[in-house]
C-alpha positions in Angstrom: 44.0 -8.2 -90.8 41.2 -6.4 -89.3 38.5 -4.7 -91.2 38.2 -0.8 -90.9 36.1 1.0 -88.8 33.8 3.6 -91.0 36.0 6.4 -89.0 39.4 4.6 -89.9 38.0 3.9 -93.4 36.9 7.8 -93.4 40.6 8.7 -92.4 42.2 6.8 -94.5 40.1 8.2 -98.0 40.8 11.5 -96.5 44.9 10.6 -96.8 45.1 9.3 -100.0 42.8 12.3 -101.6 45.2 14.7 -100.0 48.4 12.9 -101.4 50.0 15.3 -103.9 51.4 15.1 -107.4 54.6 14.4 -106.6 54.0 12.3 -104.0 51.7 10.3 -105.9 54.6 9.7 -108.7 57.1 8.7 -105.8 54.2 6.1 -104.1 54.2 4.7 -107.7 57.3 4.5 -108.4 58.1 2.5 -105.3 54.9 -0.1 -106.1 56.5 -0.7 -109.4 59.9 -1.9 -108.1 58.3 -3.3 -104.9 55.4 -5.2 -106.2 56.6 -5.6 -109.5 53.7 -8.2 -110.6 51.1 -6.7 -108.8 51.3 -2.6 -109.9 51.2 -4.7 -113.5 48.5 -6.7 -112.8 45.9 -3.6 -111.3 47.6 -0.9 -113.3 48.2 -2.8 -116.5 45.9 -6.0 -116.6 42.8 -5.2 -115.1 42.4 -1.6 -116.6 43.1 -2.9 -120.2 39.9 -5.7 -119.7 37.9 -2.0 -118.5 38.9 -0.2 -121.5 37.6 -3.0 -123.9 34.1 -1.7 -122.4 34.8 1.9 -121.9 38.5 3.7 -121.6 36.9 6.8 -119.1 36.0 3.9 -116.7 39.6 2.0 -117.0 40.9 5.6 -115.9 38.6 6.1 -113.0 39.6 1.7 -112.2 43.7 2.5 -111.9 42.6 6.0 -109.6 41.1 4.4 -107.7 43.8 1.3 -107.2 45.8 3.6 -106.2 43.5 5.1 -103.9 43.3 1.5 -102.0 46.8 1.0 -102.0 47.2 4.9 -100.4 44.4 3.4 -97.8 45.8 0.3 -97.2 49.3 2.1 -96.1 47.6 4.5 -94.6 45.4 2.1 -92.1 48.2 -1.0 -92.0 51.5 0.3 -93.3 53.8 -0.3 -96.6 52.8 -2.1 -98.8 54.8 -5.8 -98.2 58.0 -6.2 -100.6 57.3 -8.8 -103.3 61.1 -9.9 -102.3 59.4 -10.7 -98.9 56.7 -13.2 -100.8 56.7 -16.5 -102.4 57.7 -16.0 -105.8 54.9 -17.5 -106.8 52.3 -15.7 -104.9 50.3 -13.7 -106.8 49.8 -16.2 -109.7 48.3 -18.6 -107.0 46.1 -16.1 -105.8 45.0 -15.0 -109.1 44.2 -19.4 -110.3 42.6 -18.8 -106.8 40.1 -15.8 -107.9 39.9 -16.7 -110.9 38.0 -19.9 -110.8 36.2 -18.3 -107.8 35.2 -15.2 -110.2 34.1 -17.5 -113.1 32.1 -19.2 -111.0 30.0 -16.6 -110.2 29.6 -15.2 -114.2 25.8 -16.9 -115.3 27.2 -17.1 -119.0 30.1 -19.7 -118.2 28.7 -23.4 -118.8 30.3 -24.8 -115.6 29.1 -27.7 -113.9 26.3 -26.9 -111.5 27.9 -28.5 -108.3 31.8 -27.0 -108.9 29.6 -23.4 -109.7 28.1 -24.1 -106.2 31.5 -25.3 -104.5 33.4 -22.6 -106.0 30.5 -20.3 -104.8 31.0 -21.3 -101.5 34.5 -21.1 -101.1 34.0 -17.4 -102.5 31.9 -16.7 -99.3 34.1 -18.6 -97.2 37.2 -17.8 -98.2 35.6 -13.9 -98.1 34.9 -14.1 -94.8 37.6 -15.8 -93.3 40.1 -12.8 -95.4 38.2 -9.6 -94.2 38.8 -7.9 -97.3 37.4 -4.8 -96.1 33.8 -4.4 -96.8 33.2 -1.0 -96.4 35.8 0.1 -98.5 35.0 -2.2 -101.1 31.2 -0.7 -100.9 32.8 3.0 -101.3 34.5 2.1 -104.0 32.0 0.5 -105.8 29.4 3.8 -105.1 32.1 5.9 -106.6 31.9 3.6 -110.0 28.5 4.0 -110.0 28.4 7.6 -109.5 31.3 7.9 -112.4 28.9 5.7 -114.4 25.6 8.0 -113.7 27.6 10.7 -115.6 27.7 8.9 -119.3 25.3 5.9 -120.3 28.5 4.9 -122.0 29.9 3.9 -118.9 27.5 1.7 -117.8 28.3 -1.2 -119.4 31.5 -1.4 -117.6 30.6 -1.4 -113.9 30.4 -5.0 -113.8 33.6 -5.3 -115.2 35.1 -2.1 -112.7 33.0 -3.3 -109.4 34.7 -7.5 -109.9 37.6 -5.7 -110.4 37.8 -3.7 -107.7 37.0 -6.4 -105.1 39.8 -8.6 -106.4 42.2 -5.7 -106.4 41.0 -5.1 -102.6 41.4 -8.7 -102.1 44.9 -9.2 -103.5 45.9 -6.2 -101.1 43.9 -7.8 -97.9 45.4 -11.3 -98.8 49.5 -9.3 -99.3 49.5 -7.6 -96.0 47.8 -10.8 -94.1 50.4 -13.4 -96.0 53.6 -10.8 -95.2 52.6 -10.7 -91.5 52.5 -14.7 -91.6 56.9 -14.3 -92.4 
């Protein structure tokens, strides 16, 4: 997968902030039954860990899920059927992130060289992906200007911006793994 030019990025923000009501319920509605696990896992999961910092930012998090996913099919297409997957795929990418993620949180007690290792298969593993920078960076100066607005929020950007990147990931990692069948 390539990543997005700033003009393709541009066009593609443009598309998905243009989609109307109802066409927003009928994208959903076909995420749900087509990616079952993963319209759980960024609409469910990942908000509900938000909303145990602060329920505004949670909101703003699934908006702007949707938001990628609207970009995403914009710039590269439908979204890959689940059916089209291993059955297995998204829980080995999330053991995957996971350890990646804790790795990279200073309060875990982790052993200093597996922190490092699991660092640098982060960076690696980020690279080799493409998991589009630049829209990751939008996103994340869109949480921060939601933040600016309540000091409430701000406790919850970490929690929104590592979100955020996984969900982008996950999508980056989906499309590249469907064109590989």
């Amino acid at each position: 997968m390539k990543e997005l030019t700033d003009l393709e990025l541009y066009h593609a923000i443009e598309y998905a902030k243009s989609i109307d009501e109802d066409a927003a319920q009928k994208i959903m509605v076909r995420i749900q039954l087509d990616q079952t696990a993963l319209a759980q896992t960024i609409f469910d999961i990942f908000p509900s860990v938000i909303a145990e910092q602060d329920q505004d930012m949670a909101y703003l998090f699934m908006d702007l899920c949707f938001d990628a996913i609207c970009i995403f099919e914009d710039a590269f297409g439908p979204l890959p059927s689940q059916s089209d997957m291993d059955i297995d795929w998204l829980e080995k990418q999330a053991v995957l992130l996971d350890a990646e993620m804790q790795a990279l949180m200073k309060g875990n007690d982790m052993n200093e060289k597996i922190r490092a290792r699991l660092k640098d298969r982060l960076i690696n593993r980020t690279i080799e992906d493409n998991p589009q920078h630049g829209l990751v960076k939008f996103m994340n100066a869109v949480i921060d200007e939601f933040a600016s607005e309540s000091e409430n929020r701000t406790k919850a950007i970490p929690a929104a911006q590592s979100m955020i990147f996984v969900t982008i990931r996950l999508l980056s990692n989906l499309y590249n793994q469907s064109a590989n069948y």
